[in-house]
N, C-alpha and C positions, 0 to 999 in steps of 0.2 A: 273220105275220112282217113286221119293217118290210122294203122297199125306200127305194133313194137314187135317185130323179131325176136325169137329164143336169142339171137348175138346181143342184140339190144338191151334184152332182158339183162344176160350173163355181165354184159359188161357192167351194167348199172349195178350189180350186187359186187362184185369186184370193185366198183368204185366207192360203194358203201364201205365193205369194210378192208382199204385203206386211206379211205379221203375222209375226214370229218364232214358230218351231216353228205357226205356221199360225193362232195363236189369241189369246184376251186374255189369257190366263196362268190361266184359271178351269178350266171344264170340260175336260177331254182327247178326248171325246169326235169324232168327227168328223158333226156333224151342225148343222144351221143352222136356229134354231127360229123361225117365222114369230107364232106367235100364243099366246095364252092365255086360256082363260075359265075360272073358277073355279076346279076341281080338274083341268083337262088341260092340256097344250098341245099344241102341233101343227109338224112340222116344214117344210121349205118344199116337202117330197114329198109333204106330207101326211097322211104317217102321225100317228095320234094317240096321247098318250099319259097316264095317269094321272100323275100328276107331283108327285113328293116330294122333288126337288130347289128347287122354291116361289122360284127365285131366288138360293139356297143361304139360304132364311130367311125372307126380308120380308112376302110375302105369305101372313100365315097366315091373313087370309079368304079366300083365294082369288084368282084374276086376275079383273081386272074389276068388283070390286063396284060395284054400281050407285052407291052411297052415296059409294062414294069417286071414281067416274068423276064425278058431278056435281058434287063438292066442287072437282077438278081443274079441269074444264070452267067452272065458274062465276069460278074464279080467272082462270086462263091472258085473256081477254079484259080483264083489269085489270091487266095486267103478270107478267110472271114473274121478276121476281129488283128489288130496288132497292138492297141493300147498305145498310138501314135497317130499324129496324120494321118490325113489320105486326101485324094481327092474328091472323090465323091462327097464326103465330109464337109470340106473347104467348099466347095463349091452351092452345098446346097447354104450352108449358111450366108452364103452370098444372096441365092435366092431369097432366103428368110430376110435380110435385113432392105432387099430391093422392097420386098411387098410388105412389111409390117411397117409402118409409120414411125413409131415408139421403137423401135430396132438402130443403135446404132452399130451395136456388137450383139453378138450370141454365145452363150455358151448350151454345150449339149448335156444333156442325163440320159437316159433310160427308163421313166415311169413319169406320170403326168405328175403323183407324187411328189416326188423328184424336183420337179422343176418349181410348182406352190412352194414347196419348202425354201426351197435354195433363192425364189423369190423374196419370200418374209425376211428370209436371212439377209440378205445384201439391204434390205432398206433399214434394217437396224443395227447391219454396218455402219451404211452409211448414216446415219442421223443421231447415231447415239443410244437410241431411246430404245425400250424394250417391247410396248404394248402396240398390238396390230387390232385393227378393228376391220372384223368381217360381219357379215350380213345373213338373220336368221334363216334358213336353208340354204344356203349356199354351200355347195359342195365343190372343197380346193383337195382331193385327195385321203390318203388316213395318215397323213402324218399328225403327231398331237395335238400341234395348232389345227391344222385342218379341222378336225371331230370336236368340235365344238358347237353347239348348236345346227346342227349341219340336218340332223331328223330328230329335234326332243319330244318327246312323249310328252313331256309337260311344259311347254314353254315358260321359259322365265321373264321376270323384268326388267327391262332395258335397262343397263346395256351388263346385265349381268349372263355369264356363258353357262352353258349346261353343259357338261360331256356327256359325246353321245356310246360311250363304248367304258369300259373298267379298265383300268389300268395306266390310265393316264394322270401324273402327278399332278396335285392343288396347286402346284403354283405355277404349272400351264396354265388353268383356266384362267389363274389370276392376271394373267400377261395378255388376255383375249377378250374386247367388250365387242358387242355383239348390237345390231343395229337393225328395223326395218325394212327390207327390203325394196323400194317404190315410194317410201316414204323420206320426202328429201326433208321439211323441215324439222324431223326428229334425227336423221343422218345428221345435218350439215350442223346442227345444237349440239348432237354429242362430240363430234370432229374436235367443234370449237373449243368445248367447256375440256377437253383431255389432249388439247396440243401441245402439250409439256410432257406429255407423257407417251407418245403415240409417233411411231416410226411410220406408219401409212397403214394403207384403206386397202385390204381385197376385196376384191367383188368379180363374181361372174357376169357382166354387160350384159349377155343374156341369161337370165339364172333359170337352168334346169329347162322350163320350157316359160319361163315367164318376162316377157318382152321390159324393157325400161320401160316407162312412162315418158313425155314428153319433156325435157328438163331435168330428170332425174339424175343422169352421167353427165350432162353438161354441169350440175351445182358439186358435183362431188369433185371434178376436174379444175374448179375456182374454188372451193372451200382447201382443197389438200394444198394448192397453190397457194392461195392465201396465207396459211397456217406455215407452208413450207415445209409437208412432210412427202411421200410416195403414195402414188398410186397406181394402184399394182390389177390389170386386169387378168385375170383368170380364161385362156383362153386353150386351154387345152381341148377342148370340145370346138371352140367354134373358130379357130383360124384355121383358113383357110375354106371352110363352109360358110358361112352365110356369103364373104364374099373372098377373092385374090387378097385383100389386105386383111382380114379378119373383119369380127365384129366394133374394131375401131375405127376402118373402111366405113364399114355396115350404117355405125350408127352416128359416125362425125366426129367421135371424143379419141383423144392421144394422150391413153397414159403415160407415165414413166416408164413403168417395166411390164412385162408380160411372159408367161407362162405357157408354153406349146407345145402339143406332143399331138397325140393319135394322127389325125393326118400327115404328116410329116415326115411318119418312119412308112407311110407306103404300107402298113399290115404289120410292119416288124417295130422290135421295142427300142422308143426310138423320143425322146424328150427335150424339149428345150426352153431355157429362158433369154429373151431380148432385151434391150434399155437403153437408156440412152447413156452417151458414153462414162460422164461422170458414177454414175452409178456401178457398171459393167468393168471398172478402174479396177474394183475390186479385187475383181478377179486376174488382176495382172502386178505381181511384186514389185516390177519395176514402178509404177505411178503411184503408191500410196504406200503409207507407213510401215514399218514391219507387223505394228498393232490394227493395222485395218484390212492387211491383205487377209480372203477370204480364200480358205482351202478348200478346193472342189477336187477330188477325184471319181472315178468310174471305170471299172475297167472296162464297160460296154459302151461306155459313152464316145458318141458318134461311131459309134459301128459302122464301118462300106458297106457290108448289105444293106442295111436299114439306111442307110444314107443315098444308097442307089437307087431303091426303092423310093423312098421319098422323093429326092430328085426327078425321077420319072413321073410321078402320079401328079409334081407340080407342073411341069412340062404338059400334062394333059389337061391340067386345068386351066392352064393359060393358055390353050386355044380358043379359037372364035366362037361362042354359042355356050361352052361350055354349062356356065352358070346360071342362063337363062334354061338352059336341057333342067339341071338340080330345080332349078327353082317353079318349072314348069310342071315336072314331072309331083312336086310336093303340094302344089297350087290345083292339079287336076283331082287327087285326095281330099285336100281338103274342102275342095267344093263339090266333091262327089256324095262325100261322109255327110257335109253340111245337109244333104238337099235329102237324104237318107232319115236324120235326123227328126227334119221338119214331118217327112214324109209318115214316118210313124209316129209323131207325137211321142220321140222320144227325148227327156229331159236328160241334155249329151251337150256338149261344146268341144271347138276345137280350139285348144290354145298353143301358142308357138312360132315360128316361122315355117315358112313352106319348107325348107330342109331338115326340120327338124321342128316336130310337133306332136302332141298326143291328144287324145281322148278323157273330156273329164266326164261324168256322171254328176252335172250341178246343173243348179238354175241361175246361181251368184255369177260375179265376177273374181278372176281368180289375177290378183297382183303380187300377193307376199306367199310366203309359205303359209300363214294359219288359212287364209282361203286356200289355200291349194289342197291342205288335206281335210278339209271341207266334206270335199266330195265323198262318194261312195264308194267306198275302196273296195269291198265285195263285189259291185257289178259290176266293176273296172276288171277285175281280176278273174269274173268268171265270161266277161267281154274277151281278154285274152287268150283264155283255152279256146272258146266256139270259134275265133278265126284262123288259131293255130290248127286248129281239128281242120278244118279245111282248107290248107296248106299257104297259111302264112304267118309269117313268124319272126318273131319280135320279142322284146322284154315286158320287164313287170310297168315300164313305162318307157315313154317316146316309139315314134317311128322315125326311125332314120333313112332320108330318100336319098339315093344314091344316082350316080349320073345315067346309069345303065340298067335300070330301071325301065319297062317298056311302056306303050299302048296296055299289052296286053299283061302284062303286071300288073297295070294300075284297073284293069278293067275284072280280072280274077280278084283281087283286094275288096273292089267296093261291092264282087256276087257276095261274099263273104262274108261281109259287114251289113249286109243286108239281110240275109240267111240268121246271123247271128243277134241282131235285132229284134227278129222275128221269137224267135229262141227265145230273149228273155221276155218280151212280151208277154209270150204264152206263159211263161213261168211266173209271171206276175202276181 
């Protein structure tokens, strides 16, 4: 069982009162993590933990790799930041547009953020039009367009947007219709009936933890076609994880443009978006209008650490075995959890992919967001503390499985999940 330290203690009241609600707006947790090597980390009490919240992402070789500590190490003594070129820079955006499909050019940011946005923006550059259509739960970041229906408390009627947060103007929302999830022929109805109006389609290919359907990226990939606006895949969580080419590898479909970041910068802040070339025009004065070039600045953008970094962590993933380790190591979980499940007759599913999956508390089937929060958000969440308490640790959702990730990771995980099964059982 973890304990908290008097340091633990002190620091978390120090973080009360000058952090709102005590924290950076991430984790809820009240704990203050001092370290990380590969697949653990370590709190400032010391407790250690297998660790499948990885950053919420980034690090899916693990903390620490050697490959990418020296990549770091060797940069940082040459400067860290210039606000110009570099190599490192130049080079991984090479890598980026060899492995994404939808890549013919890349431009960088600094927050996944960042790149959603600068996403939405260049397709209604390009097309004219002002209105983007995203997909109920879908989460592109918290820029304004983003936080629209992304978690409503009260879901609305198609294809009308809820903001999920204050402070965002009416006539965002108004610029944002909002779509189904998994559901292609009320998708590809509304596409049609607002293609006069509608500069292109976000969606996360994988959204959150809930997989397409069969057909479902493929009708959105011919209706946006059809229509002739963008489609814009949300891949800042999943390029480079599910597979070398992202989730448009993963799943067959090649959007227009896409969105990248957490893997990419290696652990550092580090964001990008791809496309294909007409679109990516934008961003260069020379090929398009004085009225159509798209101004992007950043002063962190492409940063050499974060670009070093990156570069090295893809360099590890493009070795032999690599992904098959991620996807094996996700696969042993979740047939470990499944057979756990069964085992106690407890009403539990695992939805996601093996790199990336969690734990629902249903008997349903979970496709869109309204089944998603379906489930029992209480058991889910007091599921989280009992396997935190015995040393693993994760968010308020997903496990994220990392490459470095052991046997014996995966075999403390599922004493855990069993232990804590038993738990609420009893508390039944």
């Amino acid at each position: 069982m973890t304990i908290s330290s008097d340091t633990e203690t002190a620091l978390m009241e120090k973080a009360r009162a000058v952090l709102p609600a005590g924290g950076f707006g991430n984790l809820a947790f009240d704990v203050v993590i001092r370290e990380g090597k590969a697949g653990h980390v370590w709190d400032v009490s010391g407790n250690e933990y297998v660790d499948y919240l990885l950053g919420s992402g980034p690090m899916l070789i693990g903390h620490g790799h050697p490959d990418v500590l020296a990549a770091v190490q060797a940069q940082i003594p040459n400067g860290t930041t210039f606000f110009a070129n570099n190599e490192h820079g130049i080079l991984l955006a090479e890598a980026i547009v060899d492995a994404m499909a939808c890549a013919d050019k890349v431009r960088f940011m600094s927050s996944g953020s960042e790149a959603t946005f600068y996403a939405m923006r260049v397709a209604r550059a390009h097309h004219g039009r002002d209105k983007i259509l995203k997909f109920e739960g879908g989460f592109h970041g918290m820029s304004d367009y983003a936080l629209m229906s992304m978690a409503p408390a009260r879901p609305g009627n198609f294809p009308q947007a809820t903001p999920d947060t204050p402070g965002i103007p009416q006539r965002v929302r108004d610029e944002v219709l909002i779509a189904p999830f998994n559901d292609t022929e009320t998708a590809v109805s509304l596409i049609r009936e607002h293609k006069d109006e509608l500069a292109g389609v976000i969606v996360e290919p994988f959204q959150r933890l809930i997989k397409p359907e069969p057909g479902f990226l493929e009708a959105l990939r011919e209706v946006t076609q059809e229509v002739g606006i963008a489609l814009i895949f949300d891949e800042v969580v999943t390029c480079f994880r599910l597979a070398y080419g992202g989730a448009q590898e993963y799943y067959g479909v090649v959007p227009d443009l896409c969105a990248m970041g957490k893997i990419i910068g290696g652990g550092f802040p580090l964001s990008a978006i791809g496309g294909r070339d007409e679109y990516m025009a934008h961003f260069d004065k020379a090929k398009v209008a004085e009225n159509e070039f798209l101004t992007q600045i950043g002063t962190l953008s492409g940063n050499p650490v974060a670009a070093a970094a990156g570069l090295a962590t893809l360099n590890v993933l493009k070795q032999p075995g690599a992904y098959e380790k991620i996807h094996g190591n996700g696969q042993a979980l979740i047939d470990g959890m499944t057979e756990l499940f069964a085992k106690t007759g407890t009403p539990a599913k695992i939805f996601g992919e093996a790199p990336l999956f969690d734990v629902f508390f249903t008997d349903g089937e979970v496709r869109d967001y309204r089944s998603m929060v379906a489930g029992d958000r209480e058991k889910t969440l007091r599921f989280n503390q009992l396997i935190r308490q015995r040393g693993v640790f994760k968010g308020d959702s997903k496990f994220y499985v990392c490459w470095a990730h052991t046997d014996d990771d995966i075999k403390l995980t599922l004493d855990a999940v069993a232990d804590a099964l038993e738990e609420l059982r009893a508390a039944a």
